[in-house]
C-alpha positions, -999 to +999 in steps of 0.1 A: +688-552+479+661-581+481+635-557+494+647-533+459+644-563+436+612-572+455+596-531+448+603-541+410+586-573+408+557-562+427+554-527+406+566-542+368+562-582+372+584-610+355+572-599+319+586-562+320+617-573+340+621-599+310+614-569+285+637-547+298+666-574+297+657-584+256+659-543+254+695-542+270+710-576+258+696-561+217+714-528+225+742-543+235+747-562+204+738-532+181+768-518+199+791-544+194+779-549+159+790-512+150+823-512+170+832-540+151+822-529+120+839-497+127+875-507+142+873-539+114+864-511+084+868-524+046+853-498+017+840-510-014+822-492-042+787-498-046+755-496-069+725-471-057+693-488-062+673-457-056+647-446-029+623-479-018+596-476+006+594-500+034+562-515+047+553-488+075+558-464+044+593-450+053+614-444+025+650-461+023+677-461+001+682-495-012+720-504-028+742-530-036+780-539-038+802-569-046+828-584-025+850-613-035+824-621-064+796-619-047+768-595-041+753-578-011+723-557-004+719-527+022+699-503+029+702-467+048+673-445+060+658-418+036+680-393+060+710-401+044+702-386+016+697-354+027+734-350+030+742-370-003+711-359-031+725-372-058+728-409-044+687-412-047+697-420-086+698-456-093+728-462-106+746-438-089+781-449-072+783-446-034+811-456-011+799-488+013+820-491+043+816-533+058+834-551+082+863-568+070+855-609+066+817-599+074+799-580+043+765-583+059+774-560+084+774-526+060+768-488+060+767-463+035+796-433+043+798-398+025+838-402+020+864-427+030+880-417+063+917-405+066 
């Protein structure tokens, strides 16, 4: 095992072994972040902004929604609008699906679930 761990220092040093473990431990809590979001689901109504681009000139779709008086932004890659066209209109009404007693963690969703 020592000799293993030895291969990969020798062949990657401390800097990729340290990259590769900020790689995994970022992963992981994308995971988390959605399995909570997903087994802890609250829907809301919210507010399309329409179609924004980003700085490396992707396109996004930018929207809001209110929870408990207050107002939240999100926004979803241009690819979600390929299966809903009509939510590119600002002012259009799409469903937002958040995790309950955390609004910053939000999605856009084409129907509520069953």
């Amino acid at each position: 095992m020592i000799k293993v761990f030895d291969y990969i220092l020798e062949k990657i040093g401390w800097g990729g072994i340290i990259s590769i473990f900020l790689f995994l431990i970022i992963y992981a809590w994308g995971i988390v972040k959605k399995e909570n979001m997903v087994g802890n689901s609250t829907y809301v109504k919210g507010l399309s902004l329409g179609l924004q681009q980003g700085v490396r000139g992707s396109y996004y779709l930018d929207y809001s929604f209110e929870v408990d008086g207050k107002t939240y932004k999100g926004s979803m890659k241009r690819s979600f609008c390929d299966e809903c066209p009509k939510c590119r209109i600002p002012g259009d009404t799409l469903i937002v699906q958040y995790e309950n007693g955390n609004p910053e963690n939000n999605n856009l969703v084409l129907k509520i679930p069953e």
